[in-house]
N, CA, C and O atoms as a GROMACS GRO file, in nm:
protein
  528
    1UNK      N    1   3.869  -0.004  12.490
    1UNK     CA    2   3.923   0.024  12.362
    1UNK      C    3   3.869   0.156  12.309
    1UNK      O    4   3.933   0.239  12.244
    2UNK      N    5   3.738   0.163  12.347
    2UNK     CA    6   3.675   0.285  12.308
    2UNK      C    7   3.742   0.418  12.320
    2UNK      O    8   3.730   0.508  12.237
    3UNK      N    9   3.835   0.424  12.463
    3UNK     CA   10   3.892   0.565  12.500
    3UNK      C   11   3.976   0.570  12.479
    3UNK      O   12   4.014   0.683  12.506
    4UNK      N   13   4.121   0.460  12.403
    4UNK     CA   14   4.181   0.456  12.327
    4UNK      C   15   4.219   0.543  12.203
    4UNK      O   16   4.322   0.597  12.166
    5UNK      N   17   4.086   0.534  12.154
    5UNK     CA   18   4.078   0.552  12.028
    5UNK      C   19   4.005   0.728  12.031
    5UNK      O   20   4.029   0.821  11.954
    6UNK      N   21   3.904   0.721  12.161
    6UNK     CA   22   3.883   0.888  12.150
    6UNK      C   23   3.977   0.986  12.117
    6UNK      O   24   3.955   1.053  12.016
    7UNK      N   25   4.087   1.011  12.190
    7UNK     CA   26   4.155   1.077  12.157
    7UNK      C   27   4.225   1.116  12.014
    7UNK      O   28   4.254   1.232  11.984
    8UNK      N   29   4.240   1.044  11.960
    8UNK     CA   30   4.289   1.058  11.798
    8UNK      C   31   4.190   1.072  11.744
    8UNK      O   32   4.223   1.146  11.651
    9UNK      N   33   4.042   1.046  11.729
    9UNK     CA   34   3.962   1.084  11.714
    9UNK      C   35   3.900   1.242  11.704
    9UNK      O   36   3.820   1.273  11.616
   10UNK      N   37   3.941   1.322  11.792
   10UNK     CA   38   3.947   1.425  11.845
   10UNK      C   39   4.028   1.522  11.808
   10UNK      O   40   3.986   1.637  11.792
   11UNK      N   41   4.171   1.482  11.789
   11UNK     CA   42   4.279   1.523  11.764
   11UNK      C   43   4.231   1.507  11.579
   11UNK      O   44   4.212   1.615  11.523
   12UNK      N   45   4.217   1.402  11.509
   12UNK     CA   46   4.162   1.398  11.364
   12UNK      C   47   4.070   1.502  11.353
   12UNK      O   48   4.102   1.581  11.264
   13UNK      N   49   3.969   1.529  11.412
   13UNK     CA   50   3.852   1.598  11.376
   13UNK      C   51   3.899   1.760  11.400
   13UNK      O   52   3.851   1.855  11.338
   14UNK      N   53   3.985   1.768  11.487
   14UNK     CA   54   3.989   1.934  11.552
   14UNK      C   55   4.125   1.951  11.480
   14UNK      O   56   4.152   2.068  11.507
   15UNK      N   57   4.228   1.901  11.404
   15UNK     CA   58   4.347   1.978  11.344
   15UNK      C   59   4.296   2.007  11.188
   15UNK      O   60   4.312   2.121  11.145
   16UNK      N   61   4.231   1.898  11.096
   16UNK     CA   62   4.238   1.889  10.983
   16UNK      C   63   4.095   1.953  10.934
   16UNK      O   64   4.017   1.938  11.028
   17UNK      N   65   4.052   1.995  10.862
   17UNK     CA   66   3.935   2.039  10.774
   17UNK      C   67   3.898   1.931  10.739
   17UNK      O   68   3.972   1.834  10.728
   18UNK      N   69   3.718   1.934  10.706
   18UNK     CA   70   3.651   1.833  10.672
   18UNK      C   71   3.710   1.847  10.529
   18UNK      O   72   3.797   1.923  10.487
   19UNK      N   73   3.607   1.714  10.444
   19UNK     CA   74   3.633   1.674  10.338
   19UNK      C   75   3.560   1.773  10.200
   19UNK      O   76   3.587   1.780  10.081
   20UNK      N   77   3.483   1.822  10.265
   20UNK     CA   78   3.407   1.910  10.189
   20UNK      C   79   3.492   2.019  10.200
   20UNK      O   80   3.555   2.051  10.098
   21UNK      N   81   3.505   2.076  10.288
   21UNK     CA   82   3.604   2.190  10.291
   21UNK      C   83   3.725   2.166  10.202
   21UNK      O   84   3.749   2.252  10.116
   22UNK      N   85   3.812   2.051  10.212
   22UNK     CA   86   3.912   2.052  10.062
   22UNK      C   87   3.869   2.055   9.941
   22UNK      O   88   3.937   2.111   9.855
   23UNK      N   89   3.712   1.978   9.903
   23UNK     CA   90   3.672   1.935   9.804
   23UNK      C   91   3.653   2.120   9.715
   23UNK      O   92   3.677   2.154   9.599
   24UNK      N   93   3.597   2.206   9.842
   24UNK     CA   94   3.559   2.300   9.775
   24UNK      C   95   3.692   2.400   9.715
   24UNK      O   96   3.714   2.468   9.615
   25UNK      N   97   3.778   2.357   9.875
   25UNK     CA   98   3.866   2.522   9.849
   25UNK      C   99   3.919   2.432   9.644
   25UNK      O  100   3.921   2.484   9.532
   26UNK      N  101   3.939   2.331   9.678
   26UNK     CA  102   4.025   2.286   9.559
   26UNK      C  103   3.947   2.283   9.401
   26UNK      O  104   4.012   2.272   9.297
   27UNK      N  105   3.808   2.294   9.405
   27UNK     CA  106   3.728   2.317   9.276
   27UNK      C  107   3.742   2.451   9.284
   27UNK      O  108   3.765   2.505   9.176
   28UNK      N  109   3.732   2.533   9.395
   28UNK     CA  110   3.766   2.687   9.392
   28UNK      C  111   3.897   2.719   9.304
   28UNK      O  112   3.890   2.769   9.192
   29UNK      N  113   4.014   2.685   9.367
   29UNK     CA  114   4.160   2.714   9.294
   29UNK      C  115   4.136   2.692   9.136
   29UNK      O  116   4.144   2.766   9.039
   30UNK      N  117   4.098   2.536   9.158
   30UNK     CA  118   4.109   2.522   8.972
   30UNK      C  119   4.073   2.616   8.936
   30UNK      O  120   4.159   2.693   8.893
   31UNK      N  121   3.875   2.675   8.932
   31UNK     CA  122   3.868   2.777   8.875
   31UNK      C  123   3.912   2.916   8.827
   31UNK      O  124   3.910   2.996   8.734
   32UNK      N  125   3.955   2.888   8.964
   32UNK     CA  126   3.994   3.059   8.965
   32UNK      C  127   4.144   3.056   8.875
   32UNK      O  128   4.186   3.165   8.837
   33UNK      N  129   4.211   2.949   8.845
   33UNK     CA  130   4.324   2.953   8.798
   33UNK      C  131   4.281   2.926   8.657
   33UNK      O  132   4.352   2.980   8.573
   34UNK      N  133   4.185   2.858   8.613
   34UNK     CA  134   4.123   2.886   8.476
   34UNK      C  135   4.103   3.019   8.440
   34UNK      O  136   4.142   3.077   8.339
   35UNK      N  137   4.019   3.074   8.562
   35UNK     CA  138   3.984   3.276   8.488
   35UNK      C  139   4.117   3.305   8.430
   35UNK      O  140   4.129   3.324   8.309
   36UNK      N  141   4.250   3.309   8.538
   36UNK     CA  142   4.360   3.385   8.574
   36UNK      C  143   4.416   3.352   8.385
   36UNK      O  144   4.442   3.435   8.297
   37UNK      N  145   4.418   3.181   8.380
   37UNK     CA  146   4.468   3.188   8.257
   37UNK      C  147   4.387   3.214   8.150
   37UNK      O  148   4.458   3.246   8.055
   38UNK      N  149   4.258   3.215   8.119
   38UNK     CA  150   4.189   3.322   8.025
   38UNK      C  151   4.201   3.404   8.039
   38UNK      O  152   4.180   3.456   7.929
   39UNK      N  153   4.236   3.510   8.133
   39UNK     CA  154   4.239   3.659   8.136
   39UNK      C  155   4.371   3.682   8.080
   39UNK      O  156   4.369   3.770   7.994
   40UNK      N  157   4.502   3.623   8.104
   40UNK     CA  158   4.663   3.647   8.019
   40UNK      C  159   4.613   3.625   7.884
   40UNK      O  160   4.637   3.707   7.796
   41UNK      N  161   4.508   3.466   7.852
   41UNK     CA  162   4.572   3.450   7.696
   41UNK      C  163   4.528   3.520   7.666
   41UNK      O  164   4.600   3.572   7.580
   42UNK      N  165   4.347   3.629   7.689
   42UNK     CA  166   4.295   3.709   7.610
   42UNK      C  167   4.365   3.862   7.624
   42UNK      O  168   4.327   3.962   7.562
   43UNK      N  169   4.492   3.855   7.733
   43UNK     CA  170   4.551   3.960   7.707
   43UNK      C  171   4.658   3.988   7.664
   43UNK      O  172   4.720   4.093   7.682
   44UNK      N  173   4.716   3.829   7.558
   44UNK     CA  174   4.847   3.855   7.468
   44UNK      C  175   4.752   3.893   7.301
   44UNK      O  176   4.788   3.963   7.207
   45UNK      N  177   4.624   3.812   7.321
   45UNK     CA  178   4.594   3.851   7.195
   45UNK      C  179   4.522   3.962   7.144
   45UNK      O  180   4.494   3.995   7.029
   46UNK      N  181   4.486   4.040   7.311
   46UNK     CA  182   4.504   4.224   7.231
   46UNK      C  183   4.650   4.266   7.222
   46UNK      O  184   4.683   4.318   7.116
   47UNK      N  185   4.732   4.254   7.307
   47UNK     CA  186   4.873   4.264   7.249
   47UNK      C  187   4.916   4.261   7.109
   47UNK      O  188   4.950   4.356   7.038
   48UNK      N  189   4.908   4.125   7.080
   48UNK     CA  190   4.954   4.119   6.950
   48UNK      C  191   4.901   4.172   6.808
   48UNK      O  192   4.959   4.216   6.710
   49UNK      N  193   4.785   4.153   6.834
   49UNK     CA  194   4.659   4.203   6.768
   49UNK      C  195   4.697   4.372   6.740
   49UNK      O  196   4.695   4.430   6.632
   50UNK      N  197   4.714   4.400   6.808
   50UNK     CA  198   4.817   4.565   6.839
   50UNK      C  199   4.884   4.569   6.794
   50UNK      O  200   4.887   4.642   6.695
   51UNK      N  201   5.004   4.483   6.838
   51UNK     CA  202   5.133   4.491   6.783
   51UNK      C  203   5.090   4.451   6.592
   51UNK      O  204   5.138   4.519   6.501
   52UNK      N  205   5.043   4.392   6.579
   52UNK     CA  206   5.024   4.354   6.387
   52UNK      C  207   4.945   4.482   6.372
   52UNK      O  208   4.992   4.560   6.289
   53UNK      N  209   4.856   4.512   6.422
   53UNK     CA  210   4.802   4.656   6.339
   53UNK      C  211   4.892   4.744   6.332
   53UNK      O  212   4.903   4.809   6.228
   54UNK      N  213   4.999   4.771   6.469
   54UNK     CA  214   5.075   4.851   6.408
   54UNK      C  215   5.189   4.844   6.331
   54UNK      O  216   5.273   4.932   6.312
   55UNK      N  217   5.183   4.726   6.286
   55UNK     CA  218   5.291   4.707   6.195
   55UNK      C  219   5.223   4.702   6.056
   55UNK      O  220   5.296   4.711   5.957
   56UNK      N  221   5.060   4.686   6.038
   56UNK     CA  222   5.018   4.728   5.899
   56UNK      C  223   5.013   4.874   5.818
   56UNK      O  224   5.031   4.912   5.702
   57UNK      N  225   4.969   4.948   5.979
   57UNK     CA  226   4.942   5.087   5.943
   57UNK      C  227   5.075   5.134   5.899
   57UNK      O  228   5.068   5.229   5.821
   58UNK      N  229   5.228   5.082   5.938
   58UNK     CA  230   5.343   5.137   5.938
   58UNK      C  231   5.377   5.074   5.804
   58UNK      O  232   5.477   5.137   5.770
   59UNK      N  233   5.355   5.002   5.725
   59UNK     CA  234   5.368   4.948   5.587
   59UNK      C  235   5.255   5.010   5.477
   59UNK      O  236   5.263   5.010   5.354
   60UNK      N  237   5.159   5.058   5.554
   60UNK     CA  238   5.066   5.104   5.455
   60UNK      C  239   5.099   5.278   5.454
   60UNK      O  240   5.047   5.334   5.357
   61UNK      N  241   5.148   5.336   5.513
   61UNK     CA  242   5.233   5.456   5.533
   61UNK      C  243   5.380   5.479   5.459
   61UNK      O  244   5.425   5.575   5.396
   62UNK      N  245   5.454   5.308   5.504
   62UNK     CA  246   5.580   5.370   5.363
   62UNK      C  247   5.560   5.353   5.259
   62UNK      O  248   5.642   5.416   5.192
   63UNK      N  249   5.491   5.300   5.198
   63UNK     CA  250   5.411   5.217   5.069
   63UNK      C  251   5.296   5.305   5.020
   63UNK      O  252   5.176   5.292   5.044
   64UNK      N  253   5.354   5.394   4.949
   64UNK     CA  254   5.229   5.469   4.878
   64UNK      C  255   5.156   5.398   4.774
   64UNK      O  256   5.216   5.331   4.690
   65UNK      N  257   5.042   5.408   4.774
   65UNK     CA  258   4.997   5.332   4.729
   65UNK      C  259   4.966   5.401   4.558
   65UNK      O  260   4.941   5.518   4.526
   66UNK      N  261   4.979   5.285   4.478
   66UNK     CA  262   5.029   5.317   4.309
   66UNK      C  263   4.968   5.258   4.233
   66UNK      O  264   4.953   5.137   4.253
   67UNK      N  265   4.910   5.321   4.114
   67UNK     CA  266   4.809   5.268   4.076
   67UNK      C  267   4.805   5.159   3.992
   67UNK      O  268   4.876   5.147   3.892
   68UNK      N  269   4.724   5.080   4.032
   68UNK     CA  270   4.746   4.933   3.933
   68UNK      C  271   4.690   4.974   3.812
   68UNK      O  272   4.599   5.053   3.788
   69UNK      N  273   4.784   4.883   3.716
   69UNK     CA  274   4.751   4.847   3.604
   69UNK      C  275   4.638   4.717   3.606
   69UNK      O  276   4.638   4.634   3.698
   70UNK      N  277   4.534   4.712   3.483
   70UNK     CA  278   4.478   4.627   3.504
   70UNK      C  279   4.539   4.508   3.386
   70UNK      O  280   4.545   4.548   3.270
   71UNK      N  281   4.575   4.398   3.410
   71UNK     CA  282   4.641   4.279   3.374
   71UNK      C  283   4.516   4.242   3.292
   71UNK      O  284   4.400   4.215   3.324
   72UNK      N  285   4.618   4.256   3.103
   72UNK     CA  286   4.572   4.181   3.028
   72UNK      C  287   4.512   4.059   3.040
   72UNK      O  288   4.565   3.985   3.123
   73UNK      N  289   4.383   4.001   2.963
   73UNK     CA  290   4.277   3.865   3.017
   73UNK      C  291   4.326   3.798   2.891
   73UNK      O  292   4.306   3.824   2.772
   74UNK      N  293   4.387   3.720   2.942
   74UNK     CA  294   4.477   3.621   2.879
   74UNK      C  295   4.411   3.483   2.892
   74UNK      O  296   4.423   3.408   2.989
   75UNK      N  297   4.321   3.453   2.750
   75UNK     CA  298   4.194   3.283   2.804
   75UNK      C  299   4.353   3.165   2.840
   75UNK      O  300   4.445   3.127   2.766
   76UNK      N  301   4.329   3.146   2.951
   76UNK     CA  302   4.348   3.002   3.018
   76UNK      C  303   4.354   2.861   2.909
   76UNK      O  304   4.248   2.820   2.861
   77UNK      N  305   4.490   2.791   2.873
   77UNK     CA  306   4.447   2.678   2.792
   77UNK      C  307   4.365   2.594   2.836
   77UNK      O  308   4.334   2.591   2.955
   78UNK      N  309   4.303   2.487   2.720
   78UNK     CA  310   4.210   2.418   2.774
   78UNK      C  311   4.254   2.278   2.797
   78UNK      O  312   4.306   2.197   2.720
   79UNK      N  313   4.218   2.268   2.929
   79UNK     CA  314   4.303   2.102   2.995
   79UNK      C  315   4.258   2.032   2.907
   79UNK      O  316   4.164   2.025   2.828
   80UNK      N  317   4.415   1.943   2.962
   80UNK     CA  318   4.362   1.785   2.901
   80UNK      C  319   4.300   1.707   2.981
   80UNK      O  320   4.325   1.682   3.099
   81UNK      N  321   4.188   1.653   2.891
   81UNK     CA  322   4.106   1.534   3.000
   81UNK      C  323   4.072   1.418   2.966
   81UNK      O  324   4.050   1.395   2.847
   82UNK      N  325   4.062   1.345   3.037
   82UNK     CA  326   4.098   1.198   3.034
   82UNK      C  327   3.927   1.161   2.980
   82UNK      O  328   3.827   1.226   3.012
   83UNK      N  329   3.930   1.063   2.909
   83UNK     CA  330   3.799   1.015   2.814
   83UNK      C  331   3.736   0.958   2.991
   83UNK      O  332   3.787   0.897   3.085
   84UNK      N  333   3.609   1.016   2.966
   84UNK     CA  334   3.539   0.939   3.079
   84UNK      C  335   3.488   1.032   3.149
   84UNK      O  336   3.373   1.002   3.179
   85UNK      N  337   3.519   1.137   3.192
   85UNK     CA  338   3.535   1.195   3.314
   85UNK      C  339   3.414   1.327   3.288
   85UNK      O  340   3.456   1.431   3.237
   86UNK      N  341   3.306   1.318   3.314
   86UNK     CA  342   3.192   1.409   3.292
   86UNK      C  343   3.219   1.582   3.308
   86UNK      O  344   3.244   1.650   3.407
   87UNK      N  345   3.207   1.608   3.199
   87UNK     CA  346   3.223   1.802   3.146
   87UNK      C  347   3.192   1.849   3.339
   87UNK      O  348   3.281   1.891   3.414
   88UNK      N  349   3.068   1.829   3.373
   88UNK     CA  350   3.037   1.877   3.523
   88UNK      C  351   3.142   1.863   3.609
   88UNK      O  352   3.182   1.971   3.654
   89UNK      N  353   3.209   1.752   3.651
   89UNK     CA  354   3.262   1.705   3.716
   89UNK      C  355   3.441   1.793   3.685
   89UNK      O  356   3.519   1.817   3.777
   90UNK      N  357   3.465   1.823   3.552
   90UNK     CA  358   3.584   1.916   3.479
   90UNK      C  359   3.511   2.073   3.537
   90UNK      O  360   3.598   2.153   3.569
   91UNK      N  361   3.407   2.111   3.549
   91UNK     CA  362   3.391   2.248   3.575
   91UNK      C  363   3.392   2.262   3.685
   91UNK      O  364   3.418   2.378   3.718
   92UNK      N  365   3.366   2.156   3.804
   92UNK     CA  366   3.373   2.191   3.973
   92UNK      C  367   3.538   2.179   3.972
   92UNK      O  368   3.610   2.268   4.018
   93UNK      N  369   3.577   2.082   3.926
   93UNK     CA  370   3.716   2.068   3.951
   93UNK      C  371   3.804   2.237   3.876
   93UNK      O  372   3.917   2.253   3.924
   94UNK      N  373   3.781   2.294   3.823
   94UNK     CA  374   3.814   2.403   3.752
   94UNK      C  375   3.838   2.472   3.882
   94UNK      O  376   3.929   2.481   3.965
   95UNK      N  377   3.649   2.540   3.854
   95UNK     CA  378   3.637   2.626   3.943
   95UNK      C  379   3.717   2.603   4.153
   95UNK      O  380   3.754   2.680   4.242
   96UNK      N  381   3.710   2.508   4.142
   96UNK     CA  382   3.795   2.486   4.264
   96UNK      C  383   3.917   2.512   4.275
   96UNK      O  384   3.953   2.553   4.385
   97UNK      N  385   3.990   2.500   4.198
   97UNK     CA  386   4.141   2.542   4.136
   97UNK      C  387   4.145   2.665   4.135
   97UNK      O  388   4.208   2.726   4.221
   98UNK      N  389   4.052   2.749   3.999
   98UNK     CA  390   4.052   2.849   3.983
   98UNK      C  391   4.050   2.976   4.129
   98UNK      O  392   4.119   3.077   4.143
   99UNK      N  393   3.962   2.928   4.204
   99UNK     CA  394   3.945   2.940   4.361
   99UNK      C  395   4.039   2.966   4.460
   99UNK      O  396   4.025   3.045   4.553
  100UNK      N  397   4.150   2.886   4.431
  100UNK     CA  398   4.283   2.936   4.505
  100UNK      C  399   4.373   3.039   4.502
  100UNK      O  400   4.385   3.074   4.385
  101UNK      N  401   4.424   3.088   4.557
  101UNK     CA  402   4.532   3.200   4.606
  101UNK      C  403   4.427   3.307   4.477
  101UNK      O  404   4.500   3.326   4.379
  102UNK      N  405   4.306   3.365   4.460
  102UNK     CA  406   4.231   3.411   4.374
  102UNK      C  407   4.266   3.451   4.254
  102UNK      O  408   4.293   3.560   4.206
  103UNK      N  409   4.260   3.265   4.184
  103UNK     CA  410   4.246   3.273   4.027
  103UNK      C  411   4.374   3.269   4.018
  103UNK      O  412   4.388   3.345   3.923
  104UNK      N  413   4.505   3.228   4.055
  104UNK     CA  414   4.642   3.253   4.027
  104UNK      C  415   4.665   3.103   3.996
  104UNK      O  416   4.784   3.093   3.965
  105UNK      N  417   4.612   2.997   3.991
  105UNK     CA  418   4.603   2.825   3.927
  105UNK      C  419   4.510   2.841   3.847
  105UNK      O  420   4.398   2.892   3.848
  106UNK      N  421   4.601   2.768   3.748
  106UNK     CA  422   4.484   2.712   3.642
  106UNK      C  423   4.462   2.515   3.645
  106UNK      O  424   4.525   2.429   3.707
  107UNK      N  425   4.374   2.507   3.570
  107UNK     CA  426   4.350   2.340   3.540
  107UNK      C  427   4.430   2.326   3.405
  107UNK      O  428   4.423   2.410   3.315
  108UNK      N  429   4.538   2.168   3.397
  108UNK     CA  430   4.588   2.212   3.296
  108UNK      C  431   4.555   2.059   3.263
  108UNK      O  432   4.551   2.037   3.142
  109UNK      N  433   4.528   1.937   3.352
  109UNK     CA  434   4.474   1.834   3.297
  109UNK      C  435   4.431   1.768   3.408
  109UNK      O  436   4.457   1.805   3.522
  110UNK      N  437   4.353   1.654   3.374
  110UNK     CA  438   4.293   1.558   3.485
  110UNK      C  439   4.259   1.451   3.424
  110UNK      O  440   4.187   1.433   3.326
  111UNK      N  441   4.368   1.322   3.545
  111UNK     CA  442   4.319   1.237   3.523
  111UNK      C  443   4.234   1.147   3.639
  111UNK      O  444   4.187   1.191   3.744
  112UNK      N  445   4.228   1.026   3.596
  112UNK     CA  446   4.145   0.931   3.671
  112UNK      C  447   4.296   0.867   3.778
  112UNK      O  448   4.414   0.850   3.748
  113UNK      N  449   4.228   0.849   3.894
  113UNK     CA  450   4.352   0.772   4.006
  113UNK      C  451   4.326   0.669   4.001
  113UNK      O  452   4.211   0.628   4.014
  114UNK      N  453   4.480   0.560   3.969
  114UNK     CA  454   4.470   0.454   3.923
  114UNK      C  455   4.428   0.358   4.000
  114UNK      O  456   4.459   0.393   4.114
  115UNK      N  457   4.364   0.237   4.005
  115UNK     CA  458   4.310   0.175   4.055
  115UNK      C  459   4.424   0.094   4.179
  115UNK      O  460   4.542   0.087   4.145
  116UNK      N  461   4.389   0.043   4.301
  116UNK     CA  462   4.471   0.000   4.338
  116UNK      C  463   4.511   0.089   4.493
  116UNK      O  464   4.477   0.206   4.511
  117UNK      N  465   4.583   0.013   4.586
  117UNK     CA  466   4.626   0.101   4.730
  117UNK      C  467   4.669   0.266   4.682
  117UNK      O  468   4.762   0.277   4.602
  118UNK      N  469   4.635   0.325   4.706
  118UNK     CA  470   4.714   0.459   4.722
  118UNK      C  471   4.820   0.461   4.842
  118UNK      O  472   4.866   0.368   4.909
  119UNK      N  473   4.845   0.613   4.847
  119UNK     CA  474   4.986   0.614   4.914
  119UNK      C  475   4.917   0.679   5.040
  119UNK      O  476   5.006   0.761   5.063
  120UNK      N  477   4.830   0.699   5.131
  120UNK     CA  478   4.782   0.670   5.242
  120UNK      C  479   4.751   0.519   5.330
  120UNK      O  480   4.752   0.491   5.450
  121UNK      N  481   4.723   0.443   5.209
  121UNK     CA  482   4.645   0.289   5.218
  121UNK      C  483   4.772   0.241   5.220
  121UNK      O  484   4.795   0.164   5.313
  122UNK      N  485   4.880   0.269   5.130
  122UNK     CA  486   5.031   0.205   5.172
  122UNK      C  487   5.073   0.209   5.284
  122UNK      O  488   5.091   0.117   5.363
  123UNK      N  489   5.094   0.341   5.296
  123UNK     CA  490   5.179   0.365   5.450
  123UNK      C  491   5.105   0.369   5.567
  123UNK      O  492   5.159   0.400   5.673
  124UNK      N  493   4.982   0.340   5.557
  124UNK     CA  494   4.898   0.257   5.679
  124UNK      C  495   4.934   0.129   5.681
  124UNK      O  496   4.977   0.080   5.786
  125UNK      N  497   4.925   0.074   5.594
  125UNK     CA  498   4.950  -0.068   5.583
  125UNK      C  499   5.123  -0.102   5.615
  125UNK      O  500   5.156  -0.194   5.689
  126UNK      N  501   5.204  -0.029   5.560
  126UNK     CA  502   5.342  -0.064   5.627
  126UNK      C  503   5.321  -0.042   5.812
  126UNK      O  504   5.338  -0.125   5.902
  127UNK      N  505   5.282   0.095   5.817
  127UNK     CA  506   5.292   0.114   5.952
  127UNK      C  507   5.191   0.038   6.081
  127UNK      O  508   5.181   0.068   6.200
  128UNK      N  509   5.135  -0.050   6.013
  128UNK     CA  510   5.030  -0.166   6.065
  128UNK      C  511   5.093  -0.299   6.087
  128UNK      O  512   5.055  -0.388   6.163
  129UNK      N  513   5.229  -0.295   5.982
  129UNK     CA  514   5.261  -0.466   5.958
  129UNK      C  515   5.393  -0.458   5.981
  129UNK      O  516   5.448  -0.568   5.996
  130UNK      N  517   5.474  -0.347   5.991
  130UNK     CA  518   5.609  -0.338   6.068
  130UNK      C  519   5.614  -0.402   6.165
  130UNK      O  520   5.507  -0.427   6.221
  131UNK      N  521   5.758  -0.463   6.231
  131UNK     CA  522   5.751  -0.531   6.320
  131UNK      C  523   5.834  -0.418   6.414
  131UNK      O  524   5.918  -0.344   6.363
  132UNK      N  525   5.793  -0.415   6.582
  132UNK     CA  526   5.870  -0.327   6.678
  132UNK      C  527   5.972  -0.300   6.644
  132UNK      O  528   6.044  -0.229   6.714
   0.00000   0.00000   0.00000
C-alpha cells in the first residue's frame, strides 16, 4: 500500500508550493494592496485639496474685497424662563446657543422636558414591539 500511495505523494509535494509559501505570498498581496490603496486615497485628497484652493483663490480674486460696516449692537431680548430652572444653568444654555453659526442664535426661552417617554424612548419602543 505504501508504494501506492508514494507516488501522489511526490507528485503533491513537487507540483504545488508549501503552505507557508501561500500563507506568505497572500499576507504579502493584502499588504501591498493596502499601500496601493493608501497611496490613491492620499492622492485624490491632494487633488481635491487643489482643486478647492483653486477655486478659493479664484473667488477671492473676483470678489474684491469691501469694507464692512460694523453692525449696530442691538441687546438680545431676555428669554423666557420657566420658574425652577437655575440663572447658571440659563447662562451655559445661552452661551451655547450664542456659540453657534458665531452669535447668529439667540435664547428666546426655556423650558423644562415634560416628564414621561420622549420621542427616542417612543420609537425604540415601537421599533422593539412591532411585529415582522
Amino acid at each position: 500500500m505504501g508504494a501506492f500511495l508514494a507516488p501522489m505523494a511526490l507528485t503533491a509535494a513537487g507540483s504545488y508550493p508549501s503552505n507557508a509559501v501561500v500563507v506568505a505570498i497572500g499576507i504579502s498581496l493584502v499588504f501591498l494592496i493596502l499601500v496601493i490603496l493608501t497611496l490613491v486615497i492620499l492622492l485624490q485628497g491632494k487633488i481635491f485639496d487643489s482643486l478647492a484652493a483653486g477655486k478659493k483663490q479664484k473667488a477671492a480674486a473676483a470678489a474684491p474685497a469691501a469694507p464692512q460696516k460694523a453692525a449696530p449692537a442691538v441687546p438680545a431680548p431676555a428669554p423666557a424662563i420657566e420658574e425652577g430652572i437655575p440663572p447658571e444653568v440659563v447662562a451655559a444654555i445661552a452661551a451655547a446657543v450664542a456659540s453657534l453659526e458665531g452669535g447668529k442664535y439667540t435664547l428666546r426661552s426655556l423650558t423644562r422636558v415634560k416628564d414621561g417617554r420622549g420621542a427616542w424612548g417612543l420609537a425604540g419602543a415601537v421599533s422593539g414591539t412591532e411585529p415582522f
